[in-house]
N, CA, C and O atoms as CSV, one atom per row, in Angstrom:
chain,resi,resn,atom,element,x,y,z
A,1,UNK,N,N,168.543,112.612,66.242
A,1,UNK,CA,C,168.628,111.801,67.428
A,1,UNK,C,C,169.326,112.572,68.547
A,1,UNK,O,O,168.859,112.536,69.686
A,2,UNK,N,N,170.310,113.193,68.292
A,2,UNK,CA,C,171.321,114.202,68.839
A,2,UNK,C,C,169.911,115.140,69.795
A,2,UNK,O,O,170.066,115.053,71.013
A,3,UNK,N,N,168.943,115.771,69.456
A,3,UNK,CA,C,168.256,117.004,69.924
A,3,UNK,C,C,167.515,116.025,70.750
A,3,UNK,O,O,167.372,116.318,71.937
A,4,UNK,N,N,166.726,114.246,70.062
A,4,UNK,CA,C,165.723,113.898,71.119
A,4,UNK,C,C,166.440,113.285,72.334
A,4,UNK,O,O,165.654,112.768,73.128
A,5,UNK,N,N,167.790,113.212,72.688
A,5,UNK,CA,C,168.410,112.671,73.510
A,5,UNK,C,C,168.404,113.985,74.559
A,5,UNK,O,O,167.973,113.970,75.712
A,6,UNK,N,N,168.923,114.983,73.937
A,6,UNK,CA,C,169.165,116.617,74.829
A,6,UNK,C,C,167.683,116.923,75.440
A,6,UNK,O,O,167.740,117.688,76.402
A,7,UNK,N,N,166.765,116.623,75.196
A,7,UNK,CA,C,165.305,116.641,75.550
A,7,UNK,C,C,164.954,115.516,76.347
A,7,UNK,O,O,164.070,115.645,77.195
A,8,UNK,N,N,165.514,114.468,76.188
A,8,UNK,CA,C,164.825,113.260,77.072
A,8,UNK,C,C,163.198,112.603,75.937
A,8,UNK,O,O,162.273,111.839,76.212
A,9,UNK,N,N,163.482,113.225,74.940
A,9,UNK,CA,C,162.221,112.228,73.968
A,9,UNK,C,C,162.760,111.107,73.961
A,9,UNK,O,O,163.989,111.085,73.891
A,10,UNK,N,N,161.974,109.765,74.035
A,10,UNK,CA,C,161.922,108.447,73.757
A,10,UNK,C,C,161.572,108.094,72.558
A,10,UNK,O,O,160.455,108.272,72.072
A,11,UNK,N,N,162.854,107.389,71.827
A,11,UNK,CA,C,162.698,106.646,70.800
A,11,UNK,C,C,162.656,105.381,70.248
A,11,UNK,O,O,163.864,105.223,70.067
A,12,UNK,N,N,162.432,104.942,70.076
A,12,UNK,CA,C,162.581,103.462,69.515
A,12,UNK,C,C,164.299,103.317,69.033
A,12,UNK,O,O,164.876,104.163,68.350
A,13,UNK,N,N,164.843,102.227,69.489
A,13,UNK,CA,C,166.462,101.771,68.981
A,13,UNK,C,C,166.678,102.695,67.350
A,13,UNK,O,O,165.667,102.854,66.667
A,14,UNK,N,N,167.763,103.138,66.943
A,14,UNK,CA,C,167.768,104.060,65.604
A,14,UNK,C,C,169.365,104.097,65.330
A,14,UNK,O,O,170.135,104.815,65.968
A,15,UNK,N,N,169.716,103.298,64.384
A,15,UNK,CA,C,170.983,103.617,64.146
A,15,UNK,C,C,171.559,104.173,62.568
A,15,UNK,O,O,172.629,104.656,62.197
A,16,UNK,N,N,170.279,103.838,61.879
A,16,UNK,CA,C,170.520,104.395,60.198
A,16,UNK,C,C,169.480,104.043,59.534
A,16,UNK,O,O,168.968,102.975,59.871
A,17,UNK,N,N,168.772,104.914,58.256
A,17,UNK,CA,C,167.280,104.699,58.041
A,17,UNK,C,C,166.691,105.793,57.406
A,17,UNK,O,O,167.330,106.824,57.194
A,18,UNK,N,N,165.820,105.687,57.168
A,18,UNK,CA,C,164.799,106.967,56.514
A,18,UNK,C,C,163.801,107.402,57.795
A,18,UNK,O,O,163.223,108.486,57.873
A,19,UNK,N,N,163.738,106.490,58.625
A,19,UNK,CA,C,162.772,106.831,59.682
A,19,UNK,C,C,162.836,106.630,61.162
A,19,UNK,O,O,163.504,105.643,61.472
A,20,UNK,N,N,162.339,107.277,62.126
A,20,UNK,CA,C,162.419,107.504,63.496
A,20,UNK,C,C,161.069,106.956,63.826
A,20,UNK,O,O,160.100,107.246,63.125
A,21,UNK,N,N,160.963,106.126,64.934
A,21,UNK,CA,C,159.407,106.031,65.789
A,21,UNK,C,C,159.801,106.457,67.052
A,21,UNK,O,O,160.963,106.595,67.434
A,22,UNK,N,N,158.460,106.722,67.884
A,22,UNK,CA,C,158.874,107.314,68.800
A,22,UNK,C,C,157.649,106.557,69.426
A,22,UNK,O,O,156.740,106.296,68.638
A,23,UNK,N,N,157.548,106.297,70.300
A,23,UNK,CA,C,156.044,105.133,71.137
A,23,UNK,C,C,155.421,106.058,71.923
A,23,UNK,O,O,155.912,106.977,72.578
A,24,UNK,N,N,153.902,105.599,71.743
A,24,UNK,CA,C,153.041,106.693,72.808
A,24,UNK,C,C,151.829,105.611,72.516
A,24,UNK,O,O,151.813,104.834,71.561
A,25,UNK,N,N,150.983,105.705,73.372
A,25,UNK,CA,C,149.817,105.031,73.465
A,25,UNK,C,C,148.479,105.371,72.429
A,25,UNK,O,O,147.600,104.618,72.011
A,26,UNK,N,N,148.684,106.637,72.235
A,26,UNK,CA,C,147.320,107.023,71.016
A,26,UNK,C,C,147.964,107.932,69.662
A,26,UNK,O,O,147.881,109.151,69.506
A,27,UNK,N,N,148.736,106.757,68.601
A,27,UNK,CA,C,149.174,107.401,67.791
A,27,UNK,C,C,148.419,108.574,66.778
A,27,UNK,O,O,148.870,109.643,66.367
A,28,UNK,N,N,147.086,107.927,66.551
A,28,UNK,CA,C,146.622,109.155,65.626
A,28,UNK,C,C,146.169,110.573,66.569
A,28,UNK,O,O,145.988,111.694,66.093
A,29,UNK,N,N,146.091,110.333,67.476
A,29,UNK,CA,C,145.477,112.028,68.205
A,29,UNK,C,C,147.403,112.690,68.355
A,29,UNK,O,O,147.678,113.870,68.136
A,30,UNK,N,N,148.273,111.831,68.679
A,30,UNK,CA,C,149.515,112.535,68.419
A,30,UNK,C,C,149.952,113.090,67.216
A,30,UNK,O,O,150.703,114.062,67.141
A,31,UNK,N,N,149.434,112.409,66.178
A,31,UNK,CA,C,149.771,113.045,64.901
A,31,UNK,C,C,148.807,114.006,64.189
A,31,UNK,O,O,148.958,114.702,63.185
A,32,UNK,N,N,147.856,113.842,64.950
A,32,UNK,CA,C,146.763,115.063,64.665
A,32,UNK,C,C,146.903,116.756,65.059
A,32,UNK,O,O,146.686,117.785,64.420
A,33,UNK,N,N,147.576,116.349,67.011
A,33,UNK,CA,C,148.267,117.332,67.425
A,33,UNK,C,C,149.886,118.437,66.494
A,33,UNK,O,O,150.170,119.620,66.303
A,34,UNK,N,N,150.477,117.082,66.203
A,34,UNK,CA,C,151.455,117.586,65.372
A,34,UNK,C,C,151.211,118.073,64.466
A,34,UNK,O,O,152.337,118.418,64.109
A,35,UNK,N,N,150.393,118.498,63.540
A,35,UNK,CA,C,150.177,118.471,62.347
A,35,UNK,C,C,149.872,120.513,62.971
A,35,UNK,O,O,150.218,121.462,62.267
A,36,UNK,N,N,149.357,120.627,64.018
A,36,UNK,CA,C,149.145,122.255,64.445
A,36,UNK,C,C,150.604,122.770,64.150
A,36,UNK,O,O,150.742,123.943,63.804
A,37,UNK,N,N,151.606,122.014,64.261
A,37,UNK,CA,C,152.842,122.847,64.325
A,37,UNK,C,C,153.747,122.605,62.738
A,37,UNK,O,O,154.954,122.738,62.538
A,38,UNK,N,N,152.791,122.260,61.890
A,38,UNK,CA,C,153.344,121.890,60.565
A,38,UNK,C,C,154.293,120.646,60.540
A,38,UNK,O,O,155.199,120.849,59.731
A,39,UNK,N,N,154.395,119.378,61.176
A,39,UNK,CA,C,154.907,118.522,61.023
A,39,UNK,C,C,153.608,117.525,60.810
A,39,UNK,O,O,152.472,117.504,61.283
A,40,UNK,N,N,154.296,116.750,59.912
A,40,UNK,CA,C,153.784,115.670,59.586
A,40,UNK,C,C,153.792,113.988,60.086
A,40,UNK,O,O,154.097,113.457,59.017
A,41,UNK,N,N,153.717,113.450,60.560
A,41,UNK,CA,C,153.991,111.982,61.230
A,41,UNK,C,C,153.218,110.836,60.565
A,41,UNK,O,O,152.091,111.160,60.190
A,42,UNK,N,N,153.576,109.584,60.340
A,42,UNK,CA,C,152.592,108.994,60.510
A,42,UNK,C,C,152.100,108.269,61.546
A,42,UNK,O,O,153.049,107.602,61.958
A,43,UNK,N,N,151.048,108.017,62.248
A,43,UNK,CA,C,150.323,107.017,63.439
A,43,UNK,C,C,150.792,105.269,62.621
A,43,UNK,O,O,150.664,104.813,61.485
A,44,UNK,N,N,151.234,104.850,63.639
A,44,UNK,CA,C,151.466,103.223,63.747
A,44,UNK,C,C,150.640,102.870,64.704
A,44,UNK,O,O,149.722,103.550,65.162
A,45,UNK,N,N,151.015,101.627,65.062
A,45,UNK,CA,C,150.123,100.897,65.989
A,45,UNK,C,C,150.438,101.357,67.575
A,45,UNK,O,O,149.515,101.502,68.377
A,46,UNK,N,N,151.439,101.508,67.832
A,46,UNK,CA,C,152.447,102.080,68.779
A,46,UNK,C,C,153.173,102.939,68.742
A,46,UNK,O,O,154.195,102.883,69.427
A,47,UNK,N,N,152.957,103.828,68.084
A,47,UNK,CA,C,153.824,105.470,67.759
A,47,UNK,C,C,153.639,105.668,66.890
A,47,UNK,O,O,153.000,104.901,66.169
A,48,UNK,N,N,154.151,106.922,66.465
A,48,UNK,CA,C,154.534,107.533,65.377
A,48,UNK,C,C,155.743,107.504,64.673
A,48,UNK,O,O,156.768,107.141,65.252
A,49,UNK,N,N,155.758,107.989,62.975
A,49,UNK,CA,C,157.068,107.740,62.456
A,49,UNK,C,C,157.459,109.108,61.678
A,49,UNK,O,O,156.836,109.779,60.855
A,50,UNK,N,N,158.686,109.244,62.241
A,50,UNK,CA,C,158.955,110.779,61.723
A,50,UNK,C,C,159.966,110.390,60.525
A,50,UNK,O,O,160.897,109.698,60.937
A,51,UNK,N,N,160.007,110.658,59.189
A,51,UNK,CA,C,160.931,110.665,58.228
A,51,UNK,C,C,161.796,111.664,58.047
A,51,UNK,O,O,161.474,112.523,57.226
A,52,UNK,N,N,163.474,111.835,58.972
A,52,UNK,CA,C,163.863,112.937,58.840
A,52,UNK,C,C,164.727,113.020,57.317
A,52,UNK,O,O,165.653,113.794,57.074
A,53,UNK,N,N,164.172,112.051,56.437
A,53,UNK,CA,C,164.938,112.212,55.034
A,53,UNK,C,C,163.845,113.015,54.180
A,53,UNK,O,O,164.070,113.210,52.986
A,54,UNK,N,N,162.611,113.507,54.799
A,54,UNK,CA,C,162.418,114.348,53.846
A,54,UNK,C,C,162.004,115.604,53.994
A,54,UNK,O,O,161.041,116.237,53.562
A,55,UNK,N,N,163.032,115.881,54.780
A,55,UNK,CA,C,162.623,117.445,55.722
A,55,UNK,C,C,164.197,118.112,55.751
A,55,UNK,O,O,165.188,117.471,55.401
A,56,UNK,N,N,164.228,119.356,56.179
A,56,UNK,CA,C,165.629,120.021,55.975
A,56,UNK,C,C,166.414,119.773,57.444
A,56,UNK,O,O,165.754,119.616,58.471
A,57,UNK,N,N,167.610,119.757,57.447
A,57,UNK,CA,C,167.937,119.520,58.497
A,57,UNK,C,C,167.893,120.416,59.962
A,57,UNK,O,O,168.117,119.986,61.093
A,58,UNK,N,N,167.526,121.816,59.543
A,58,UNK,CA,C,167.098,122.289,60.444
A,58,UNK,C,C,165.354,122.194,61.418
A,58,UNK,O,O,165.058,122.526,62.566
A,59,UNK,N,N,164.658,121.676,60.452
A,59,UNK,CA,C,163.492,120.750,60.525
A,59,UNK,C,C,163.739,119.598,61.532
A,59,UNK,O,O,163.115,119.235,62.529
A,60,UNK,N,N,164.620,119.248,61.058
A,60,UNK,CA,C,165.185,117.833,61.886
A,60,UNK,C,C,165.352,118.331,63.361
A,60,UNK,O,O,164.736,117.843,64.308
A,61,UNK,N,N,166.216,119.312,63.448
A,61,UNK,CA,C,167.113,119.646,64.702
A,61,UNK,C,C,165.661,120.394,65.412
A,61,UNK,O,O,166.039,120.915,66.461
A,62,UNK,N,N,164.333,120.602,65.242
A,62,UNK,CA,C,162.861,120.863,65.623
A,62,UNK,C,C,162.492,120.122,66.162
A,62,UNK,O,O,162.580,120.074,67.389
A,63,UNK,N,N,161.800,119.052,65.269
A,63,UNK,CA,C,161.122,117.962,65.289
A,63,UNK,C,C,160.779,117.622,66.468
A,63,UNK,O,O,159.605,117.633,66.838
A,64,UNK,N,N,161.978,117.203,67.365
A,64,UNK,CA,C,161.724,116.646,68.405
A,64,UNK,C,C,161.223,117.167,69.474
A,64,UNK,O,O,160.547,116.468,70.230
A,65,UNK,N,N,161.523,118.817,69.796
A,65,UNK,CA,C,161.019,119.365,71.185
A,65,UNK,C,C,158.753,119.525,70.501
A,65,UNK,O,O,157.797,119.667,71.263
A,66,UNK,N,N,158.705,119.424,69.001
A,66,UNK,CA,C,157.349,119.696,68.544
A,66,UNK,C,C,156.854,118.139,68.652
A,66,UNK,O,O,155.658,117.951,68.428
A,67,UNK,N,N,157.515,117.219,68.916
A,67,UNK,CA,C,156.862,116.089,68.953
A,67,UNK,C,C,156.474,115.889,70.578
A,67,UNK,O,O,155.393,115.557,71.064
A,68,UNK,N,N,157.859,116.241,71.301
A,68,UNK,CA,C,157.434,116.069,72.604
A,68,UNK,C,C,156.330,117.209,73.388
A,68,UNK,O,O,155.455,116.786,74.145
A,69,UNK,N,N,156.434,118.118,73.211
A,69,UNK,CA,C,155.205,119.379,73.604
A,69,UNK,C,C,153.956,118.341,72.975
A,69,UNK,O,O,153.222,117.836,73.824
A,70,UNK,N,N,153.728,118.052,71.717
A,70,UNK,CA,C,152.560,117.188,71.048
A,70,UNK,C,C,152.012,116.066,72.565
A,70,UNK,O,O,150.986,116.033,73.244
A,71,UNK,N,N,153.333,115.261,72.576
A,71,UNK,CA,C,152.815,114.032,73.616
A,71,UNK,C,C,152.878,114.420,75.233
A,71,UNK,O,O,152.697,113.763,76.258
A,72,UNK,N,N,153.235,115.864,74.949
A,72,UNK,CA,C,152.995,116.294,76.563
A,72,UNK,C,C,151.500,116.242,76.485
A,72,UNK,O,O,150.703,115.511,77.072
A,73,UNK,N,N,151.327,117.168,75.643
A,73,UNK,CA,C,149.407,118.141,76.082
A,73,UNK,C,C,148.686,117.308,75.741
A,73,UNK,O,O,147.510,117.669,75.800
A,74,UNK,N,N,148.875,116.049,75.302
A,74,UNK,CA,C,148.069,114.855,75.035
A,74,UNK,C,C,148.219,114.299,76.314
A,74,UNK,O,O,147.711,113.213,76.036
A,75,UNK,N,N,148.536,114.188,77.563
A,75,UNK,CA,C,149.272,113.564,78.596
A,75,UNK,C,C,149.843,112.292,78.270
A,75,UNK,O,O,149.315,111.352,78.865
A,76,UNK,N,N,151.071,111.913,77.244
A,76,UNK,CA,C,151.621,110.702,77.390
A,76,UNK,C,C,153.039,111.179,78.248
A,76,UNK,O,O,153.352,110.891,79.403
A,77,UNK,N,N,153.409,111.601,77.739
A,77,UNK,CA,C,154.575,111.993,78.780
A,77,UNK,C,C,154.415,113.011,80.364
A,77,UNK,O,O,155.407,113.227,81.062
């Protein structure tokens, strides 16, 4: 949460959990994009859900600038 705040990624409220969403308008072409940079997501109805409990924590401290580049070149952000 720490890295998507330093970036300005938008998340859904997150205070303790196995999982992060993050909202964008066309979840599966975002998680299709992600998947080029070896992350995995799943598409919801309204975002995606990143599980940072099963990734290393330096994975974690990633995630977010590869999610947001994802929902740039898609133009959601």
């Amino acid at each position: 949460m720490e890295e998507a705040q330093k970036i300005g990624l938008k998340t859904c409220p997150f205070k303790s959990g196995f999982f992060i969403s993050v909202p964008c308008d066309n979840p599966q072409a975002v998680a299709e994009e992600i998947k080029k940079d070896n992350l995995y997501l799943v598409a919801l109805a309204k975002g995606v859900r990143f599980a940072p409990c099963a990734v290393s924590e330096e994975k974690c401290r990633k995630a977010p600038a590869i999610i947001k580049k994802a929902l740039e070149a898609l133009g959601e952000i």
